[in-house]
N, CA, C and O atoms as CSV, one atom per row, in Angstrom:
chain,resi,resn,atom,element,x,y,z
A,1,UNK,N,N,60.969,146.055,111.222
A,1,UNK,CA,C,61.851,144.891,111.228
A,1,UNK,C,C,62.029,144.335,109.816
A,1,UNK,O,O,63.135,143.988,109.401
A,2,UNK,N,N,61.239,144.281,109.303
A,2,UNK,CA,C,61.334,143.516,107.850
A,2,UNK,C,C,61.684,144.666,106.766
A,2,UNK,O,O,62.218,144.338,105.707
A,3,UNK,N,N,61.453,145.683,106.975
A,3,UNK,CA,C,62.247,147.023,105.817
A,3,UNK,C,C,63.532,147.026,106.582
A,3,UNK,O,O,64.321,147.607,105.837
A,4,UNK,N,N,64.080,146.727,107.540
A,4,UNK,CA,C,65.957,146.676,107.788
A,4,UNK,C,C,66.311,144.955,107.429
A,4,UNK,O,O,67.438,144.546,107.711
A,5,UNK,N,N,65.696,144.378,107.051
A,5,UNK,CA,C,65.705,142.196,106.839
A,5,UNK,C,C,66.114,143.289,105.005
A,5,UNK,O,O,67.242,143.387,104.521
A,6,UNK,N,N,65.086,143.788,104.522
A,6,UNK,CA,C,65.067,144.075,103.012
A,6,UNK,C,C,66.184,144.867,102.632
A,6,UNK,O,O,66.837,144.721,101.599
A,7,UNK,N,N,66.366,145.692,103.499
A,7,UNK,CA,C,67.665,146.898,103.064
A,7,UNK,C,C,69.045,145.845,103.549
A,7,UNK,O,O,69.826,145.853,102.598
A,8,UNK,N,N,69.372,145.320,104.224
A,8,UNK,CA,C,70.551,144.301,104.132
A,8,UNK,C,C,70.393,143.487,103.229
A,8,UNK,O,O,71.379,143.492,102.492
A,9,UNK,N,N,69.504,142.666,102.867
A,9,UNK,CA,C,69.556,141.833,101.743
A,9,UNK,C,C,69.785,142.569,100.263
A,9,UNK,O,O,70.176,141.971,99.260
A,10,UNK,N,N,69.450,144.035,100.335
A,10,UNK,CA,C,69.592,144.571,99.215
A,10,UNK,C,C,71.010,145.196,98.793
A,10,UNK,O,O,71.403,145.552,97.682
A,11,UNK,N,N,71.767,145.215,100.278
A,11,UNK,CA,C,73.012,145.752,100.193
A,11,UNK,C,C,73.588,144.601,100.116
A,11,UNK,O,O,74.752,144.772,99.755
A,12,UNK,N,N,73.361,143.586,100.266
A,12,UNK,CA,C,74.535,142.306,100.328
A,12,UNK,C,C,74.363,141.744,98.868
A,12,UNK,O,O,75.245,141.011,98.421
A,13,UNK,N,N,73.338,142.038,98.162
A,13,UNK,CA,C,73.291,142.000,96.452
A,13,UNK,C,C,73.500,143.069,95.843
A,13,UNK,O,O,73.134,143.156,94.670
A,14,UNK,N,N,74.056,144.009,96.401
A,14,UNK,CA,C,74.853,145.049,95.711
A,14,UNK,C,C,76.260,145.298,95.799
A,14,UNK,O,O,76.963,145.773,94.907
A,15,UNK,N,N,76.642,144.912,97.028
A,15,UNK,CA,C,78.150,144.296,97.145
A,15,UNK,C,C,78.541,142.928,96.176
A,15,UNK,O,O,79.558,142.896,95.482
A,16,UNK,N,N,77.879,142.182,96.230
A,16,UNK,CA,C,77.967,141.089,95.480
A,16,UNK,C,C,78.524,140.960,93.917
A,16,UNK,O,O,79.463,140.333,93.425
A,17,UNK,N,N,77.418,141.923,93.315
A,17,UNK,CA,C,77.160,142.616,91.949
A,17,UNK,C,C,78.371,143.672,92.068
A,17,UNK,O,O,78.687,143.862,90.894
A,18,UNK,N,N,79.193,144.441,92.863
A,18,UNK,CA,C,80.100,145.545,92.577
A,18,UNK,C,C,81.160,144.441,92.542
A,18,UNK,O,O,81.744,144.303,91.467
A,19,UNK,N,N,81.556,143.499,93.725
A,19,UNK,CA,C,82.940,142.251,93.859
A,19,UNK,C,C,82.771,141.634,92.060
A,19,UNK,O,O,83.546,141.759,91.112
A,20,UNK,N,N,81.629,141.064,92.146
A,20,UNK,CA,C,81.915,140.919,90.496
A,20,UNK,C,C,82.476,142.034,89.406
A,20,UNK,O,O,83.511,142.129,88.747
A,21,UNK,N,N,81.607,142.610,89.507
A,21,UNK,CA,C,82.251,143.518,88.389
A,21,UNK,C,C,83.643,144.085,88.060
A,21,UNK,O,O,84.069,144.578,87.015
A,22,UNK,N,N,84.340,143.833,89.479
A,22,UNK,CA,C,85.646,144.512,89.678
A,22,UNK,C,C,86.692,143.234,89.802
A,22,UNK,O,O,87.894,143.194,90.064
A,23,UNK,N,N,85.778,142.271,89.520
A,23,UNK,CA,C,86.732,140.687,89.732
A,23,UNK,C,C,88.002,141.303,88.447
A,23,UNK,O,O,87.902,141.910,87.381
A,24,UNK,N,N,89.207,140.722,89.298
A,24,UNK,CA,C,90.060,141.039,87.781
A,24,UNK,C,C,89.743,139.582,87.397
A,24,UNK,O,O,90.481,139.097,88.255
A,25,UNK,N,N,89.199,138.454,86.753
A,25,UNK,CA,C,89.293,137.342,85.636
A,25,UNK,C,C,88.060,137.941,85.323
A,25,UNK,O,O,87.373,136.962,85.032
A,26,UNK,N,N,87.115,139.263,85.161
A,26,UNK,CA,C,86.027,139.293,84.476
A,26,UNK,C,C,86.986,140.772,83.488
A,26,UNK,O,O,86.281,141.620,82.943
A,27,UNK,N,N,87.620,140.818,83.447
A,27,UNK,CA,C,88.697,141.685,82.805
A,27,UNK,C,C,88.292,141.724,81.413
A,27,UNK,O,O,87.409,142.366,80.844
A,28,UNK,N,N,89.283,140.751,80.933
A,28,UNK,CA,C,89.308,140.496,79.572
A,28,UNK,C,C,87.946,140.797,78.983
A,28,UNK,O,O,87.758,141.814,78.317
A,29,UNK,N,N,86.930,139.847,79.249
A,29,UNK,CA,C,84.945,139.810,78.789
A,29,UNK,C,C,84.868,141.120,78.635
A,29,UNK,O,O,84.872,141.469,77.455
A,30,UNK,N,N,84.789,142.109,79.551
A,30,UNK,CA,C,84.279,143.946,79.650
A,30,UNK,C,C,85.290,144.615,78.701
A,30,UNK,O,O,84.859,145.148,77.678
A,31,UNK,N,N,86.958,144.624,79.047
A,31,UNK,CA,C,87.617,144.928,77.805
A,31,UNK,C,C,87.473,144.883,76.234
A,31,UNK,O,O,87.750,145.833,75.502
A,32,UNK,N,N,86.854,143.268,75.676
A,32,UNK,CA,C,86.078,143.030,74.577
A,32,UNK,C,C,85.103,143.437,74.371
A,32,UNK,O,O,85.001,143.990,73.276
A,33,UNK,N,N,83.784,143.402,75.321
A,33,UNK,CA,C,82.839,143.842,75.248
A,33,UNK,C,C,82.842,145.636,74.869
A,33,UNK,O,O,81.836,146.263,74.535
A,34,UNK,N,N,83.837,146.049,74.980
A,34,UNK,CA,C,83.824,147.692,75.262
A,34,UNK,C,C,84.352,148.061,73.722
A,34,UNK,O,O,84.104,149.052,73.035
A,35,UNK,N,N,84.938,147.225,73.519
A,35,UNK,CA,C,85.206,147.462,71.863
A,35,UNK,C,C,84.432,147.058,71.156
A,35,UNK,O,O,84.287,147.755,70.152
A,36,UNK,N,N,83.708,146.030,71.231
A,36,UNK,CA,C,82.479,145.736,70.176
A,36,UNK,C,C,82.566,147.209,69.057
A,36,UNK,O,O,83.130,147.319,67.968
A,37,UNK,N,N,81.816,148.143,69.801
A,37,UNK,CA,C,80.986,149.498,68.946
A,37,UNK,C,C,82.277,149.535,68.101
A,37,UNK,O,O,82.193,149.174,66.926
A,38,UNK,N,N,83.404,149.920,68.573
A,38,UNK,CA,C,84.700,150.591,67.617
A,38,UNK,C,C,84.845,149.843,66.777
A,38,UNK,O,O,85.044,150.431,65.714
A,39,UNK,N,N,84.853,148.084,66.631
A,39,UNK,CA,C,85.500,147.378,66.688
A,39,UNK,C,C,84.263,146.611,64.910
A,39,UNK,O,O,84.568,145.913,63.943
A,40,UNK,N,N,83.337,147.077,65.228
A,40,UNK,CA,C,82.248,146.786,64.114
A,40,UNK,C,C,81.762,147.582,63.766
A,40,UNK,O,O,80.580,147.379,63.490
A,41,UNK,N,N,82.247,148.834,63.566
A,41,UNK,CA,C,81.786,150.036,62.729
A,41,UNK,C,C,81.515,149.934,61.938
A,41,UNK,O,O,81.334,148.839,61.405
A,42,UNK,N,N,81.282,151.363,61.264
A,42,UNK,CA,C,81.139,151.658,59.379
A,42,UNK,C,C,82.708,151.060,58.938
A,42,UNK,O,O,83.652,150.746,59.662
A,43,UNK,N,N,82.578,151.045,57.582
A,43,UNK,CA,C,84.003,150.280,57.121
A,43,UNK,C,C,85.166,149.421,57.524
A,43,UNK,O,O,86.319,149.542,57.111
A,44,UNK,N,N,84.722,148.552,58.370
A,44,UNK,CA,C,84.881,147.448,59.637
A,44,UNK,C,C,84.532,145.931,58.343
A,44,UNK,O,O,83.354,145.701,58.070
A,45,UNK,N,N,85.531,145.154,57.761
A,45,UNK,CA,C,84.624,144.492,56.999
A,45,UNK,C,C,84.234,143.213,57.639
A,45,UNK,O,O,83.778,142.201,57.104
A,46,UNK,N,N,84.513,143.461,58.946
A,46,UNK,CA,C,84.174,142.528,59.729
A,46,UNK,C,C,82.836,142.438,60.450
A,46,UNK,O,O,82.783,141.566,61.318
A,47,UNK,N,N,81.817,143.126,60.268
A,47,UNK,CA,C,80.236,143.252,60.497
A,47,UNK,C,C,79.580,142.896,59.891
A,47,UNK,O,O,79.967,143.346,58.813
A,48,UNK,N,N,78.512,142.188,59.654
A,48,UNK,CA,C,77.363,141.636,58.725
A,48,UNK,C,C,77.128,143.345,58.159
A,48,UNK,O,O,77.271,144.481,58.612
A,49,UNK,N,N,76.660,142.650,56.825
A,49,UNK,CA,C,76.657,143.528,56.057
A,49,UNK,C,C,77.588,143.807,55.103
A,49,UNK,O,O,77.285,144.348,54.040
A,50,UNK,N,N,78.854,143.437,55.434
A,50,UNK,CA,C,80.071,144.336,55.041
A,50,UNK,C,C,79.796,144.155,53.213
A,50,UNK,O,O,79.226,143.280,52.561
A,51,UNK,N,N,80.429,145.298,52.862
A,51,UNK,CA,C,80.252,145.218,51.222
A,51,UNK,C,C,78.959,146.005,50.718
A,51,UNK,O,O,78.877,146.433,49.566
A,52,UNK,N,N,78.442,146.086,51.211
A,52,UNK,CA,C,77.187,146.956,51.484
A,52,UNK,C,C,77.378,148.146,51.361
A,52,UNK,O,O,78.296,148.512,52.095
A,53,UNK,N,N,76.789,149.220,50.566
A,53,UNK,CA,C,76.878,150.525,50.858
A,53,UNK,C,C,75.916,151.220,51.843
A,53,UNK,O,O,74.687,151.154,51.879
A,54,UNK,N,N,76.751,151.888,52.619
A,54,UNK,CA,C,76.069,152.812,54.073
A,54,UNK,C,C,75.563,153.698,53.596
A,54,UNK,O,O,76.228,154.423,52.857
A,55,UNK,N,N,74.206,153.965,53.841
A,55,UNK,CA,C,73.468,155.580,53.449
A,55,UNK,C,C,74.150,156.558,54.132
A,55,UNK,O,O,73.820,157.738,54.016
């Protein structure tokens, strides 16, 4: 009884966690977030550091 109480509670916080993730107003945040890496590269003079020579 209480391992089928645990496996629904675990699926209803995994539905939860997927509805978010796929919310379209969490769009934009993951879109930005996904560029970060590209977005602050090597020769990016927009990263701490910049001006700096890269080994």
């Amino acid at each position: 009884m209480l391992s089928g109480i645990i496996t629904v509670v675990l699926m209803l916080i995994f539905v939860a966690v997927w509805v978010w993730a796929w919310s379209p107003r969490n769009k934009q945040s993951f879109d930005e977030t996904a560029r970060l890496a590209l977005d602050e590269g090597p020769g990016n003079n927009t990263a701490e550091g910049a001006g700096e020579p890269h080994a």
